[in-house]
C-alpha positions as a printed NumPy array, in Angstrom:
array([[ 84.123, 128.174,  63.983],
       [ 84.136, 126.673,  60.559],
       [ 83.202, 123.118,  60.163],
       [ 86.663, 121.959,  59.236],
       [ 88.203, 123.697,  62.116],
       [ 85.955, 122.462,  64.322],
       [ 86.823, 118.763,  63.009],
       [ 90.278, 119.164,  63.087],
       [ 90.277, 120.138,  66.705],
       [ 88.798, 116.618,  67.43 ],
       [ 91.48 , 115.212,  65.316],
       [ 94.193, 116.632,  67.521],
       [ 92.332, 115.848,  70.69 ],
       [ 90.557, 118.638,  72.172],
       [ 88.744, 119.16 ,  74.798],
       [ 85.572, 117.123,  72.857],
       [ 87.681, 114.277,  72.674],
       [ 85.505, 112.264,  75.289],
       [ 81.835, 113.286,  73.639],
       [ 79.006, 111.33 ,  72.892],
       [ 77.117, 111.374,  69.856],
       [ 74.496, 112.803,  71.37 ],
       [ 75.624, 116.377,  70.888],
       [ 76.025, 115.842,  67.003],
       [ 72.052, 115.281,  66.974],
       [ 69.864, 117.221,  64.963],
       [ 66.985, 119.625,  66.544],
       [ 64.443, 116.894,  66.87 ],
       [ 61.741, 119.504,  68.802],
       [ 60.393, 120.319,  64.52 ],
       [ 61.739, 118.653,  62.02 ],
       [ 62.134, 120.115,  58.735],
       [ 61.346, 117.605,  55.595],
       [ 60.624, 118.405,  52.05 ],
       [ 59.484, 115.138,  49.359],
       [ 58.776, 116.271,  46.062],
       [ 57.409, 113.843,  43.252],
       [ 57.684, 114.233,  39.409],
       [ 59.628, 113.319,  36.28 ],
       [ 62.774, 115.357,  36.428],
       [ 65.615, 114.22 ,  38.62 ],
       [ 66.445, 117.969,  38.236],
       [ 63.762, 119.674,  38.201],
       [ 62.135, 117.76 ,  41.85 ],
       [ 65.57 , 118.161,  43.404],
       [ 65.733, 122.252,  42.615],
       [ 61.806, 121.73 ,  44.398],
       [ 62.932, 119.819,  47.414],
       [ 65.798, 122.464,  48.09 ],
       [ 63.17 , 125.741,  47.244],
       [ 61.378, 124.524,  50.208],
       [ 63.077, 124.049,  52.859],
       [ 64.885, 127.742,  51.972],
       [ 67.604, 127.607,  49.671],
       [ 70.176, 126.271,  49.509],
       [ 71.702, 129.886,  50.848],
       [ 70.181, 129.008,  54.084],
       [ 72.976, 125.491,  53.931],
       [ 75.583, 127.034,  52.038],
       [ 77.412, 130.872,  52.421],
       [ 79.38 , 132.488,  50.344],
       [ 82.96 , 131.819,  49.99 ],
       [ 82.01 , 127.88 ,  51.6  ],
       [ 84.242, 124.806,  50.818],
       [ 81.473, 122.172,  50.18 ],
       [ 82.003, 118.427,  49.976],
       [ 79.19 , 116.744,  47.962],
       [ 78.515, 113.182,  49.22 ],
       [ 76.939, 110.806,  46.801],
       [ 76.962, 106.945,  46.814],
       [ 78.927, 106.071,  44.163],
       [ 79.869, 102.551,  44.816],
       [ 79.271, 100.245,  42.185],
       [ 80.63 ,  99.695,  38.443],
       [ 76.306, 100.552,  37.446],
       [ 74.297, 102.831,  35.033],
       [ 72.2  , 105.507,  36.495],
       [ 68.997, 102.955,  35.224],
       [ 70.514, 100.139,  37.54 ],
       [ 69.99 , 101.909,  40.449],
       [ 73.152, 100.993,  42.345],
       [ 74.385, 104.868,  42.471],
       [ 72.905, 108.347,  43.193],
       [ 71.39 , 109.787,  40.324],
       [ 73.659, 111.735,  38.37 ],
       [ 70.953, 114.494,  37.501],
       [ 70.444, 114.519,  41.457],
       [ 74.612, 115.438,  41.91 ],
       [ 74.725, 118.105,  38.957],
       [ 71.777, 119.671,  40.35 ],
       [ 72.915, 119.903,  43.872],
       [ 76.458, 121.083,  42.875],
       [ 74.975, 123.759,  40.775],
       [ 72.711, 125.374,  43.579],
       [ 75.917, 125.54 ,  45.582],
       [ 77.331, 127.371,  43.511],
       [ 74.785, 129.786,  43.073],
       [ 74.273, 130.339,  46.785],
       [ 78.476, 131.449,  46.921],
       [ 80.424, 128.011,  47.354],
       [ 84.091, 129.24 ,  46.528],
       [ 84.503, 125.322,  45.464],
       [ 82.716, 121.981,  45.388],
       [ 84.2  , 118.695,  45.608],
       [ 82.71 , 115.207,  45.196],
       [ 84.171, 112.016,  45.887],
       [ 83.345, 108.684,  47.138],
       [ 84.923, 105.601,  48.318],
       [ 83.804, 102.755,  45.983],
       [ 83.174,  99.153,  46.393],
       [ 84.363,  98.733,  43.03 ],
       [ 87.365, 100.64 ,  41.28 ],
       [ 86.824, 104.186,  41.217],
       [ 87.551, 104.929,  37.771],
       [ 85.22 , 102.289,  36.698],
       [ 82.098, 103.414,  38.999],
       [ 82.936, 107.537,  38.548],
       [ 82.159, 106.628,  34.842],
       [ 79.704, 104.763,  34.65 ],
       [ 77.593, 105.99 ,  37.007],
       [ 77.614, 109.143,  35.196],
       [ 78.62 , 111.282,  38.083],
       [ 82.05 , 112.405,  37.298],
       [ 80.807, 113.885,  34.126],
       [ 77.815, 115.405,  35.127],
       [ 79.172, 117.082,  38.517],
       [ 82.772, 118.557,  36.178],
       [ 79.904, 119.775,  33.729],
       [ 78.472, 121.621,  36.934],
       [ 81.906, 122.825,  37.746],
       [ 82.556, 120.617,  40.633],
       [ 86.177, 119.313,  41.498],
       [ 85.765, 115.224,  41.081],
       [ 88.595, 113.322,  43.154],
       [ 89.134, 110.08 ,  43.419],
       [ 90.094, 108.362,  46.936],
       [ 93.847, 108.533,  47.706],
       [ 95.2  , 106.483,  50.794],
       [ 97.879, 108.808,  51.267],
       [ 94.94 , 111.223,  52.574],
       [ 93.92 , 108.935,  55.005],
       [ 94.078, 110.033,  58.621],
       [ 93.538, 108.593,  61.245],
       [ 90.901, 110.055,  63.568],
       [ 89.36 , 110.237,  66.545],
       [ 84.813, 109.717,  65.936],
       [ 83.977, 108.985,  69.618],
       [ 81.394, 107.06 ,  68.992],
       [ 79.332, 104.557,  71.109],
       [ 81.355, 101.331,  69.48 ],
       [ 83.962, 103.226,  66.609],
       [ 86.164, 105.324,  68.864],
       [ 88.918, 105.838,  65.607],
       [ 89.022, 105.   ,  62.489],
       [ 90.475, 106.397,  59.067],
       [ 88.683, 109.099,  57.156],
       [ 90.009, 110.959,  53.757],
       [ 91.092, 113.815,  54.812],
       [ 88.838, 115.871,  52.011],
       [ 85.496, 115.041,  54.687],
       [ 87.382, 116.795,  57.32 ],
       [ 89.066, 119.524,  55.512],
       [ 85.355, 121.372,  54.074],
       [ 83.257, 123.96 ,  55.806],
       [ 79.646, 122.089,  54.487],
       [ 78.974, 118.567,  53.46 ],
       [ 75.149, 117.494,  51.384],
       [ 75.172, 113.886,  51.734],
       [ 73.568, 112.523,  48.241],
       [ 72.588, 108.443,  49.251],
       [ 70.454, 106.195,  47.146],
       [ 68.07 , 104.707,  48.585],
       [ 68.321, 101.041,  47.808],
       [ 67.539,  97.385,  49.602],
       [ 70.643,  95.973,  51.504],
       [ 71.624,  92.136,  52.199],
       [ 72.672,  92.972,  55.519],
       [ 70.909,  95.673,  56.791],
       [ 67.39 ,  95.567,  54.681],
       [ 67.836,  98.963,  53.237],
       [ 70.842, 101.414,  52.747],
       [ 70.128, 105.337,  53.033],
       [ 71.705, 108.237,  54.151],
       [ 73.11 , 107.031,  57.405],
       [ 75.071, 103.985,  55.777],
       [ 76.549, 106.203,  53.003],
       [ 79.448, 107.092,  55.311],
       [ 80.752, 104.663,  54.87 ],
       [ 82.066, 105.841,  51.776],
       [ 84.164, 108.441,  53.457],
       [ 86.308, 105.627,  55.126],
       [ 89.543, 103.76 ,  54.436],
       [ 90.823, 100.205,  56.122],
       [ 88.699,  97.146,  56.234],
       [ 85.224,  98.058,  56.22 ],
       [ 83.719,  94.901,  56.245],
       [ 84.624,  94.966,  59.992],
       [ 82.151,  97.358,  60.593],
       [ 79.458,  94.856,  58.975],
       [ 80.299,  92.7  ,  62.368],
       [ 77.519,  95.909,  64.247],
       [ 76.595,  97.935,  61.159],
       [ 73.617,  99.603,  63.15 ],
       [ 75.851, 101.12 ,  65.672],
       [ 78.297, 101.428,  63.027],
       [ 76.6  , 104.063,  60.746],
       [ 75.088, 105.802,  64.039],
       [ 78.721, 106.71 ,  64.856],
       [ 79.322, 108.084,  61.438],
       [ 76.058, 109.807,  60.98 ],
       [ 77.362, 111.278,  64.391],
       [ 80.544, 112.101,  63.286],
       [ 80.463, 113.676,  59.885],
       [ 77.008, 115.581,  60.694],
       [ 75.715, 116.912,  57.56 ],
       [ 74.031, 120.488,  57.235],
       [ 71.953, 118.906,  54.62 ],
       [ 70.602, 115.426,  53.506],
       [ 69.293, 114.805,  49.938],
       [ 67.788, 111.286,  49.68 ],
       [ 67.366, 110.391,  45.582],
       [ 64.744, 108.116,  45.291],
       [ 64.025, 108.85 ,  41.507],
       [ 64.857, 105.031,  40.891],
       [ 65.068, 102.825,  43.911],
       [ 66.904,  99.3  ,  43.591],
       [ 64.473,  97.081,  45.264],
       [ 66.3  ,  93.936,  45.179],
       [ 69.955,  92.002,  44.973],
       [ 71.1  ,  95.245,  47.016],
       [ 73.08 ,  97.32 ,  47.344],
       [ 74.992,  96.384,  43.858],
       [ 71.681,  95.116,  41.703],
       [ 72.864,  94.235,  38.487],
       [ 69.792,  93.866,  36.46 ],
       [ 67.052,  96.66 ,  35.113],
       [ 64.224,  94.515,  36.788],
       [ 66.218,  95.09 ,  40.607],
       [ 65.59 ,  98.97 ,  39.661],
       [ 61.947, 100.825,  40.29 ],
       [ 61.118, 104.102,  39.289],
       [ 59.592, 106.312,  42.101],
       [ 60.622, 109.98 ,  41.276],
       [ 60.895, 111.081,  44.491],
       [ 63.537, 113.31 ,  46.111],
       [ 63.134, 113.502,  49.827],
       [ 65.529, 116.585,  51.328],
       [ 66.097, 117.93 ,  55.052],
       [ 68.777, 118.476,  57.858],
       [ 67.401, 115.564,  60.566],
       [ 69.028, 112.544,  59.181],
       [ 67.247, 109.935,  60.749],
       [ 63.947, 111.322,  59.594],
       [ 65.076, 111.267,  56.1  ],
       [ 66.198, 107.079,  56.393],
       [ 62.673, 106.89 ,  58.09 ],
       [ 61.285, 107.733,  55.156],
       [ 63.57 , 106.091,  52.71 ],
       [ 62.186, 103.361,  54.671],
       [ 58.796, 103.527,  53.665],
       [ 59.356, 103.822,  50.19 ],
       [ 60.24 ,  99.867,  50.519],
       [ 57.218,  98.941,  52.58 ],
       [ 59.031,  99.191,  55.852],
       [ 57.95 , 100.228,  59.521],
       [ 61.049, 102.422,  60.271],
       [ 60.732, 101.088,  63.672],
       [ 61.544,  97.975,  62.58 ],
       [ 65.099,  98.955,  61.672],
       [ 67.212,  98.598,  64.445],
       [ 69.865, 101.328,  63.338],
       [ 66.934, 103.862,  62.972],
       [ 65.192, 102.54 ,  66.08 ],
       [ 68.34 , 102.632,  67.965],
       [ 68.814, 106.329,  66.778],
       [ 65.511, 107.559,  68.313],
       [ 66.122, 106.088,  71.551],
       [ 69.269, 107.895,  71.638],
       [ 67.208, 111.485,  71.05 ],
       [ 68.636, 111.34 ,  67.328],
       [ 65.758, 112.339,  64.993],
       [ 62.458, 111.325,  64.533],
       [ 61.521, 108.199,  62.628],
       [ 57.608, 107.948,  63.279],
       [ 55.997, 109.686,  59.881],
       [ 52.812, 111.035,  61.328],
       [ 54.637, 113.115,  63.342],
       [ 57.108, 114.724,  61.265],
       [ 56.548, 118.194,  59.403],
       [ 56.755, 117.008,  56.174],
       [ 55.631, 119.587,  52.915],
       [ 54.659, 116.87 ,  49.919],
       [ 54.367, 118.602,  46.253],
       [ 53.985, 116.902,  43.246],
       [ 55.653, 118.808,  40.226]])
């Protein structure tokens, strides 16, 4: 069944209407990790993808892929508030060399999305890749059912459910709130209503969306990093370069590491901690399968 069917199903209240989040959980028993180092946005993001197998082995021919970057604030790619536009064009590229029939990205921004597509470079960089670039419309809102631990409904556009594949694209970045925002928290992107009430148990919160949309792939841009005033910045000083792309399909071992490139015990993280008690990923570096290249 394809992704979007499968989604849709839960929409109209199938017989997975009562499921946990447990059964959206990655294969924990050996995770797959790739974190490549070097001074191309580009070039270490084609790397990441080479090694874990292609991105045929995430994408088939003829697929409907949603692209998933953070794309929140009115920034410039140096200002570290956005993914990396490099980081997009690449991935959008690679999709459509493995057979994607069409690739859309979009985001829900903090700030007004025709400001933020802009500036952040991303709408130009992922149309020059061939990608279709929409902005949010509320009249695509729908109302769904995630079946998660604390969110049991809430509205998502409609072009997250209506995809075969989604690559979720987050920043990593520090976070008033929550210390650091990753790949988990960039879901929240793919929501409409007030989304500050989620803020009220944002751990459990983005568990229940990591949960819901389950990505086949996570690419974690860490070519700049905004180290403080997060998650907006502001100022080139709040921005650090670290050229590193981290890539992989277990979620919370991809925040776990996001995690470290601020100093942080993932374990300290409630969210992430909370995720591995719940059988959702590893978080604990030494014992992940992790292939490091620098390039």
């Amino acid at each position: 069944m394809k992704r979007r069917d499968f989604l849709k199903n839960i929409a109209v209240g199938s017989v997975l209407l009562n499921v946990s989040p447990s059964l959206f959980s990655q294969d924990t028993s050996n995770p797959e990790l790739a974190q490549v180092q070097g001074e191309s946005p580009s070039a270490i993001t084609k790397e990441v993808i080479q090694i874990l197998g292609g991105m045929n082995r995430f994408v088939s021919k003829g697929d409907k892929v949603l692209v998933k970057p953070n794309i929140g604030w009115d920034r410039t790619p140096e200002q570290a508030a956005c993914t990396n536009p490099d980081v997009v064009k690449t991935l959008v590229e690679l999709c459509f060399n493995a057979g994607a029939k069409e690739v859309i990205v979009i985001d829900h921004p903090c700030n007004p999305a025709r400001r933020t597509y802009i500036r952040s470079g991303i709408q130009n960089a992922a149309k020059d890749a061939g990608a279709k670039v929409l902005f949010p419309n509320d009249h695509k809102l729908k109302n769904m059912e995630l079946n998660g631990q604390i969110l049991k409904e809430w509205d998502v556009y409609s072009d997250f459910v209506e995809v075969d594949k989604i690559i979720n694209v987050p920043i990593a970045k520090t976070h008033s709130l929550c210390r650091v925002t990753l790949g988990m928290k960039n879901w929240l992107g793919a929501l409409g209503g007030n989304r500050n009430q989620l803020h009220q148990n944002i751990d459990l919160s983005i568990l229940d969306l990591a949960a819901f949309f389950k990505p086949v792939l996570t690419v974690l841009d860490g070519y700049r990093i905004l180290t403080r005033n997060g998650p907006q910045g502001g100022r080139l000083s709040d921005a650090k370069l670290h050229k590193t792309i981290v890539a992989g399909t277990d979620y919370a071992a991809i925040d776990a590491i996001g995690a470290t490139f601020f100093g942080i015990d993932p374990k300290e993280l409630p969210f992430l901690k909370i995720a591995y008690e719940n059988g959702i990923g590893e978080i604990d570096p030494e014992k992940m399968k992790i292939e490091k290249r620098t390039i």
